[in-house]
ROPA-915561 format. One line per field, with one value per residue (C-alpha): residue number from 1; x, y, z. Coordinates in nm, 4 decimals, always signed. Example, Ala and Ser with C-alpha at 12.3 -4.5 7.8 and 13.67 -1.06 7.14 Angstrom:
residues 2
nr <- [1,2]
X <- [+1.2300,+1.3670]
Y <- [-0.4500,-0.1060]
Z <- [+0.7800,+0.7140]
end
This chain:
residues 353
nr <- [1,2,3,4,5,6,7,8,9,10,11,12,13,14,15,16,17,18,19,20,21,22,23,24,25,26,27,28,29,30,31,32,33,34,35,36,37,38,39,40,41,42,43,44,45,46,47,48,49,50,51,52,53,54,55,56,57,58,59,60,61,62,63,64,65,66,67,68,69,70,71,72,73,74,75,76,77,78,79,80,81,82,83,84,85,86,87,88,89,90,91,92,93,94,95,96,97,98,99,100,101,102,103,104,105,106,107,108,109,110,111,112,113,114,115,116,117,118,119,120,121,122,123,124,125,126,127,128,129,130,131,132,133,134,135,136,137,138,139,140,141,142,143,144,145,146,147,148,149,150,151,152,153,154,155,156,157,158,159,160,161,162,163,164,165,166,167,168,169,170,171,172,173,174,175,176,177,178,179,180,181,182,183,184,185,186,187,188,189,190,191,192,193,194,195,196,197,198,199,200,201,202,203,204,205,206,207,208,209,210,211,212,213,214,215,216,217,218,219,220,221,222,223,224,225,226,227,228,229,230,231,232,233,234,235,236,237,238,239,240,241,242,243,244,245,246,247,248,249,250,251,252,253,254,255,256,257,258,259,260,261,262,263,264,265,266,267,268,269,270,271,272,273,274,275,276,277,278,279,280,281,282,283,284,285,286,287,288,289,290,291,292,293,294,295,296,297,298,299,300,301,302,303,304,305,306,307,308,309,310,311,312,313,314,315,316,317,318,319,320,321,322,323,324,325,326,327,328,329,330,331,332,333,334,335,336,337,338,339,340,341,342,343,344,345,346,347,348,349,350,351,352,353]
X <- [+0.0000,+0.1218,+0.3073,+0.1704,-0.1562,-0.1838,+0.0134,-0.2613,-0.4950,-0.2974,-0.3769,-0.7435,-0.7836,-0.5855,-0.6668,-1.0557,-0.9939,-0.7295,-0.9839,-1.2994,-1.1723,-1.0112,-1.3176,-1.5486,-1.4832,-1.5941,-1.9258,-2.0157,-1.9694,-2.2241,-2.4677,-2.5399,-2.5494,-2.8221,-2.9710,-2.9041,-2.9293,-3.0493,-3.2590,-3.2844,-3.6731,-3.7768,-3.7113,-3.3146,-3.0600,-2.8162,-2.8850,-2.7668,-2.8109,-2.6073,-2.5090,-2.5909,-2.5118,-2.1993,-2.2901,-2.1665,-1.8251,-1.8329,-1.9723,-1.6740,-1.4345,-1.6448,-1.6060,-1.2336,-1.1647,-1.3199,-1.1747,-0.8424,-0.8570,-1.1848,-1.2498,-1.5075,-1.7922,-2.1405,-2.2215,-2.0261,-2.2085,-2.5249,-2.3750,-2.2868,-2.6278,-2.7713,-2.5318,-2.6445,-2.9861,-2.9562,-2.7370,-2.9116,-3.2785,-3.0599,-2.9180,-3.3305,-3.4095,-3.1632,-3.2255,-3.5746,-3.7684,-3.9038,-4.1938,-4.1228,-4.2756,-4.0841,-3.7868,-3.8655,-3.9666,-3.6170,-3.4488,-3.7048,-3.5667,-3.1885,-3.2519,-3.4218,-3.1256,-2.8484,-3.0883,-3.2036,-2.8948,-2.6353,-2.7935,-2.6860,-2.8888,-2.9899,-3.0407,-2.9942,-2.8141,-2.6313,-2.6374,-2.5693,-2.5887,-2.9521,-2.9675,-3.2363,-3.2963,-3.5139,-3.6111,-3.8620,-3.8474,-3.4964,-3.5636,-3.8332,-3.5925,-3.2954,-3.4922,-3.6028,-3.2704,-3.0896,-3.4109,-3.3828,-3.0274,-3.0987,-3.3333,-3.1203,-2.8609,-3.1068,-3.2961,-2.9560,-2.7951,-2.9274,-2.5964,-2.2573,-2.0382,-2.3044,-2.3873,-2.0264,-1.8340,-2.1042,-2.0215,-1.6446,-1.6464,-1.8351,-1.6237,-1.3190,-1.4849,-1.5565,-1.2232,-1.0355,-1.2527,-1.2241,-0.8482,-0.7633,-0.9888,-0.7949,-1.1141,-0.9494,-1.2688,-1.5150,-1.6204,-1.2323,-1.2092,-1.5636,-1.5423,-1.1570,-1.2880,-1.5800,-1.3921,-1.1021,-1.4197,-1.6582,-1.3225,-1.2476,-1.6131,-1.5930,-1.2835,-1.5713,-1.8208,-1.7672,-1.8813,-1.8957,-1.9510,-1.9463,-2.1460,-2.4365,-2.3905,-2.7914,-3.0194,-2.7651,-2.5277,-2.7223,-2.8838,-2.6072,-2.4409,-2.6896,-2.7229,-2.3209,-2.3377,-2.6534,-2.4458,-2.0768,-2.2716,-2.4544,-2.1370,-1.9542,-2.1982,-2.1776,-1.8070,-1.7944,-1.5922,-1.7758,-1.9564,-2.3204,-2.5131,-2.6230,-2.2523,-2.3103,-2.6593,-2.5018,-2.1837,-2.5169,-2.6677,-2.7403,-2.8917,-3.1018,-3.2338,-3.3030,-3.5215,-3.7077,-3.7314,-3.8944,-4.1082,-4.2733,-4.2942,-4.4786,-4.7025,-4.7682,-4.8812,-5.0799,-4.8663,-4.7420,-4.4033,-4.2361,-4.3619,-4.0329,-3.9771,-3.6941,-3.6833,-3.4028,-3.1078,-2.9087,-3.1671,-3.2019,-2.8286,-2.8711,-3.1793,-2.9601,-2.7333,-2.4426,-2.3141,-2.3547,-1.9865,-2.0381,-2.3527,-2.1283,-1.8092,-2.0690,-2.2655,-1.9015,-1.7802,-2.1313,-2.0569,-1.7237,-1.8117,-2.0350,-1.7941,-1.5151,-1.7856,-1.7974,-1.4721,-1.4161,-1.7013,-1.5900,-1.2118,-1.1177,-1.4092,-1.7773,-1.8574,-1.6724,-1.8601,-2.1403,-2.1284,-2.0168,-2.3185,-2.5464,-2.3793,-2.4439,-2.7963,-2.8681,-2.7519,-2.9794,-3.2918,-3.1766,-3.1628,-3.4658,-3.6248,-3.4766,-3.5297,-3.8356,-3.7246,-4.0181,-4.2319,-4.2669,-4.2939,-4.3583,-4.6521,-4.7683,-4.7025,-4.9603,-5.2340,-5.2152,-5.2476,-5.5328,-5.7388,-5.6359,-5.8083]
Y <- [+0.0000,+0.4003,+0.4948,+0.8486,+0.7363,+0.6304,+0.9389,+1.0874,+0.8941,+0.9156,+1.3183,+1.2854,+1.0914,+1.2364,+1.6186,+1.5507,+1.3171,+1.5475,+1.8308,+1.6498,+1.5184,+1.8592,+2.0563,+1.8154,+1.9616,+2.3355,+2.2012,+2.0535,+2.3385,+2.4917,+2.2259,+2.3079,+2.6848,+2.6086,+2.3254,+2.0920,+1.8235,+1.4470,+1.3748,+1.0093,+0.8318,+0.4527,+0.4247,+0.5521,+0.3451,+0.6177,+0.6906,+1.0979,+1.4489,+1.4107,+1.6726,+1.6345,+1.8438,+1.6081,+1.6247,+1.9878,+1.8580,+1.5720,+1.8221,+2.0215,+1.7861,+1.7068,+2.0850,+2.1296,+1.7886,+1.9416,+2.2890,+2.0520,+1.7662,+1.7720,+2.0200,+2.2203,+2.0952,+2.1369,+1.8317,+1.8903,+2.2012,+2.0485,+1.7705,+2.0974,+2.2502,+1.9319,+1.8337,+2.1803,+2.1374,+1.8297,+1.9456,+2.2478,+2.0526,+1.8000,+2.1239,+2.2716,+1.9261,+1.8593,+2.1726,+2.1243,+1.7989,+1.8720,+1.6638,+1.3707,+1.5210,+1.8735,+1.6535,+1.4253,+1.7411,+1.8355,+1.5035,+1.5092,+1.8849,+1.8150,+1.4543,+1.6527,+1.9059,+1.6006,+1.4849,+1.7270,+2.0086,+1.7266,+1.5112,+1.2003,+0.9584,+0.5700,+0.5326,+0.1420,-0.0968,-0.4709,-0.6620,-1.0680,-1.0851,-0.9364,-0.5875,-0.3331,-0.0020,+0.2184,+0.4924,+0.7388,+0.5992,+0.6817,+1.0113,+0.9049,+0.5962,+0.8368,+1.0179,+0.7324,+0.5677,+0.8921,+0.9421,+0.5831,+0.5775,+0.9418,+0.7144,+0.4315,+0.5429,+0.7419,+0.4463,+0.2528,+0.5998,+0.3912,+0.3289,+0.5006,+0.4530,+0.2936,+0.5233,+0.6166,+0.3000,+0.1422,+0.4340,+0.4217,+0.0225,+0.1212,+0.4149,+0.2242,-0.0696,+0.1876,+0.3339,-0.0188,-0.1268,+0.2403,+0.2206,-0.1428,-0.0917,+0.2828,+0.5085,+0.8617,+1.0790,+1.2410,+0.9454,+0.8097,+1.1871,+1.2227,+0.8579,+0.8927,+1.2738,+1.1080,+0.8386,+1.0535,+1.2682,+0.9870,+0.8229,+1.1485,+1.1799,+0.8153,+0.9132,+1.1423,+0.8618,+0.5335,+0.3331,+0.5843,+0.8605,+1.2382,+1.3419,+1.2207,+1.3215,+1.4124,+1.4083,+1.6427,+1.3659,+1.0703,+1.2330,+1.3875,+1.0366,+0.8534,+1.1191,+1.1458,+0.7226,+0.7409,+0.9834,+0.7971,+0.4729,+0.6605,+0.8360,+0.5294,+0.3008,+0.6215,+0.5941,+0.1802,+0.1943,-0.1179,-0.3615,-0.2778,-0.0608,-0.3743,-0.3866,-0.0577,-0.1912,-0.4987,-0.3267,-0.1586,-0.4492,-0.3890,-0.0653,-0.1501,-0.4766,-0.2783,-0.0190,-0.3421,-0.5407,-0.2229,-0.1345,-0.4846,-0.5225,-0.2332,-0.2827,-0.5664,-0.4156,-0.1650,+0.0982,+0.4069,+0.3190,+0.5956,+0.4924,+0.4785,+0.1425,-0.0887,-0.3754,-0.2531,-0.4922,-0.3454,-0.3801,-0.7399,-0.8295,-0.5873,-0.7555,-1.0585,-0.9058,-0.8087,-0.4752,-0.1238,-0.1779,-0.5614,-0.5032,-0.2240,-0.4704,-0.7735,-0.5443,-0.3937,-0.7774,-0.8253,-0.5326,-0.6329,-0.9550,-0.8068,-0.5949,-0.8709,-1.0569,-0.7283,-0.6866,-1.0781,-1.0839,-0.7252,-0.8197,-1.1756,-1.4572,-1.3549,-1.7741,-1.7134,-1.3871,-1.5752,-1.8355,-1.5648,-1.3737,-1.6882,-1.7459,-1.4795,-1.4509,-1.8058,-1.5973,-1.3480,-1.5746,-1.7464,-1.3926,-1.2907,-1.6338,-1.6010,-1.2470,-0.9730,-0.7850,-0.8735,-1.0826,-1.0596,-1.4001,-1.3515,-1.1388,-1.4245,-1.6967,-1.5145,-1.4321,-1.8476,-1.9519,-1.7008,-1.8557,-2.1977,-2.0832]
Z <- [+0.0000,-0.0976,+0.2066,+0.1100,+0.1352,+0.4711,+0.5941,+0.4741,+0.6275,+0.9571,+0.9494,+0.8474,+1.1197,+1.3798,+1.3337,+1.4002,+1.7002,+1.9016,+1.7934,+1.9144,+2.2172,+2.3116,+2.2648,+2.4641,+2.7618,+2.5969,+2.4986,+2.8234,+2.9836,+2.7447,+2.7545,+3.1008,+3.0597,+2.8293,+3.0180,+2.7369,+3.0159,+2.9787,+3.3248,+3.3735,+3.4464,+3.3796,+3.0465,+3.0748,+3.1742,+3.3282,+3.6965,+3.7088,+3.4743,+3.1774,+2.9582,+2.6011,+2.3022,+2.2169,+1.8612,+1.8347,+1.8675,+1.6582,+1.3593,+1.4651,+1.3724,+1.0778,+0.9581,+1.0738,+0.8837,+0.5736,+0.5785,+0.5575,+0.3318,+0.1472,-0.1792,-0.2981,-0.5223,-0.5225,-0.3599,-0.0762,+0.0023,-0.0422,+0.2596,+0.4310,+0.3884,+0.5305,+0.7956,+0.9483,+0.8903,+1.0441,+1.3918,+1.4340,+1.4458,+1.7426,+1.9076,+1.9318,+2.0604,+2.2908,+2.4759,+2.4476,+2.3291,+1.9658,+1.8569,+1.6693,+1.3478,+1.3765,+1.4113,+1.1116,+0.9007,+0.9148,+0.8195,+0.5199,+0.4318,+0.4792,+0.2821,-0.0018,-0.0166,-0.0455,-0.3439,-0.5257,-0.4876,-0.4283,-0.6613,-0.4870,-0.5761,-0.5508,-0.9109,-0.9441,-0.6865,-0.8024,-0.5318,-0.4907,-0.8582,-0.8780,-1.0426,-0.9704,-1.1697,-0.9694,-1.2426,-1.1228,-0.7866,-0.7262,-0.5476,-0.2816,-0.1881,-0.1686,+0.0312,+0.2931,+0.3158,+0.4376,+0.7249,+0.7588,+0.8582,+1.0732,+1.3171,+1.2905,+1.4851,+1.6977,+1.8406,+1.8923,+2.1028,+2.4530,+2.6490,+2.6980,+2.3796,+2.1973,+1.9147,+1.8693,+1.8870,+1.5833,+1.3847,+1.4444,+1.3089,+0.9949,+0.9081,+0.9626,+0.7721,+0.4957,+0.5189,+0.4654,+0.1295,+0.0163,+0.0516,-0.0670,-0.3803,-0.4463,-0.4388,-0.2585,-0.3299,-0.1560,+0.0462,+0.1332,+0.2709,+0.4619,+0.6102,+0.7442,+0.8811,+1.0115,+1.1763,+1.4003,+1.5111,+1.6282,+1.7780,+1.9527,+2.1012,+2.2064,+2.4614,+2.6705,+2.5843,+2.6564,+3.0037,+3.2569,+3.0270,+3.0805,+2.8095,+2.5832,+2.2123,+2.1818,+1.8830,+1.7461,+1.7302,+1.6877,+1.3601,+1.2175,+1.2528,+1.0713,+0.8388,+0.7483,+0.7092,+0.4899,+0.2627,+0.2698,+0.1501,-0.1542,-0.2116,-0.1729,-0.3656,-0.6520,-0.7028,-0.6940,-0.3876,-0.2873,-0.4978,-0.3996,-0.1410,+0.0303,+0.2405,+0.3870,+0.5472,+0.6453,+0.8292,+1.0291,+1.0596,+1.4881,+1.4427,+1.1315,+1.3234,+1.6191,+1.3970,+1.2665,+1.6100,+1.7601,+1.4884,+1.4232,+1.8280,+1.9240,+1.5968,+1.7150,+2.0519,+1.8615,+1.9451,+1.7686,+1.6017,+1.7692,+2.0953,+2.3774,+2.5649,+2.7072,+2.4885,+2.2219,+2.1737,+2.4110,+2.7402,+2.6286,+2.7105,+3.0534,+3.1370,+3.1388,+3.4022,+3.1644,+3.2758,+3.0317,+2.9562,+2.8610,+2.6807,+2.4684,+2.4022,+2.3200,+2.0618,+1.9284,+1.8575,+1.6950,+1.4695,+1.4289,+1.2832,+1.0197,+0.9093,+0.9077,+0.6743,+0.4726,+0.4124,+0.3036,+0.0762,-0.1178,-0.1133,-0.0852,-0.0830,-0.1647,-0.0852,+0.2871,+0.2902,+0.2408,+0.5000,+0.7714,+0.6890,+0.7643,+1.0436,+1.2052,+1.0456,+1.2539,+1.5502,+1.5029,+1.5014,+1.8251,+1.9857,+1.8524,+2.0211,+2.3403,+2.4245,+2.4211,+2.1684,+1.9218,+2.1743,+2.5476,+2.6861,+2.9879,+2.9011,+2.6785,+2.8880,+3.1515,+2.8813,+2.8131,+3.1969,+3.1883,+2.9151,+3.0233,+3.3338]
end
């Protein structure tokens, strides 16, 4: 590999992360000037007031990262006009609770902006030899792919490190296949930029944290990996869109799990309750920072499979995929994250009764 190239990569990385994780402290300090505080109830797993607003310094290192290594082009300042969209609807919310439609109004405005200004766009995807040209519809699934990735990765923000750590392993996952297969645009830049800054909020982060990263974070997050896998998926830097997903595979289950199970208890979709992926493994006595490492190795895993299905062996990519596909299902089985057993098992004695 170019010795030049992963100097570079060394500084793309490194300039957002000391930046991030030096300004942390700042932004804290802010957060609770402006009462940007998360108080815990039943539903939260933390015990005390945590400052949030720790998005604002992950789209600092985002910008700084930018101003340095990236280059001007029109659909880099439609990503800019998004991103800010995007941060500035966390920033109202994390100082004071938006309604979930105000809040999905702007991921549908700084989606539209990508797509239509940016003009990045899902226009066909190849994936597992099946080919699929999506013609008209191309814009409305742009659309929904970027929101769904936005409340991806805010459902999953639900322990310390959580968020941060998943999106580290998929821009690092990202930022291997970009570099093996020789792509250095847009997306090699965004992904390495995106990496040092998540990395660099993940020092203040991780099990005990000292600060939450908000909506602010959580949707600028998913809306930054929504646009490095179009970009990505654009410039052939991996063979389909569908290795993206699957690097996200924990979040993107957890969006599923929890719609289908409160659907299923005739609830509204956006309805908050404690039977994500992560309160499965605490409710098996596994501590926050156990729960974190177990879901990390999960995502790990994924990504390994990535990685060997785009580069070496799509067979062995295969297999490892459906391996951990059969894990999955036995998790699914086991826990309450689509059914509560417990609560069935009672409404059976009853009728039996």
């Amino acid at each position: 590999m170019n010795q030049d190239i992963l100097i570079r990569i060394f500084w793309i990385v490194m300039v957002p992360f000391l930046f991030v994780a030096l300004i942390i402290p700042f932004i804290k300090k802010i957060a609770l000037h402006v009462d940007a505080v998360d108080i815990p109830d039943k539903r939260k797993v933390h015990v005390k007031p945590m400052p949030r607003l720790g998005g604002l310094g992950i789209y600092g290192g985002f910008l700084l990262g930018y101003m340095l290594f990236g280059q001007h082009s029109a659909t880099m300042n439609s990503i800019l006009i998004g991103s800010f969209i995007i941060v500035l609807t966390g920033v109202v919310d994390d100082i004071k609770p938006l309604k979930a439609s105000t809040k999905f109004i702007g991921q549908i405005i700084a989606a539209l902006v990508v797509v239509f200004y940016g003009n990045i766009v899902l226009k066909d995807v190849s994936a597992f030899g099946i080919y699929i040209n999506f013609s008209i519809l191309s814009y409305p699934l742009t659309v929904l792919f970027i929101v769904g990735c936005i409340n991806c990765m805010n459902l999953i923000d639900g322990l310390d490190g959580l968020s941060s750590g998943i999106s580290s392993i998929y821009f690092l996952t990202i930022g291997i296949i970009a570099t093996i297969k020789g792509s250095v645009g847009l997306d090699f830049v965004l992904t390495f930029v995106m990496l040092g800054s998540s990395l660099g909020f993940l020092v203040h982060n991780f099990y005990p944290a000292t600060i939450f990263m908000g909506d602010s974070g959580s949707m600028f997050l998913g809306f930054i990996i929504a646009v490095i896998a179009l970009l990505g998926f654009k410039n052939v830097t991996m063979t389909s869109l569908i290795i993206p997903l699957l690097i996200l595979s924990i979040p993107i289950l957890d969006t599923l799990f929890a719609i289908i199970r409160r659907l299923l208890k005739g609830e509204s979709i956006s309805t908050p309750d404690k039977f994500h992926i992560h309160h499965q493994f605490l409710n098996r006595n596994f501590s926050q920072r156990t729960t974190v490492l177990i879901i990390y190795l999960i995502n790990l895993l994924f990504s390994f499979a990535s990685i060997v299905y785009v580069l070496k062996n799509r067979s062995l990519g295969y297999i490892i995929y459906g391996v951990l596909l059969f894990i999955v299902i036995i998790f699914v089985i086991k826990t309450n994250i689509i059914f509560d057993h417990e609560t069935l098992s009672k409404k059976k004695k009853a009728i039996k009764k």
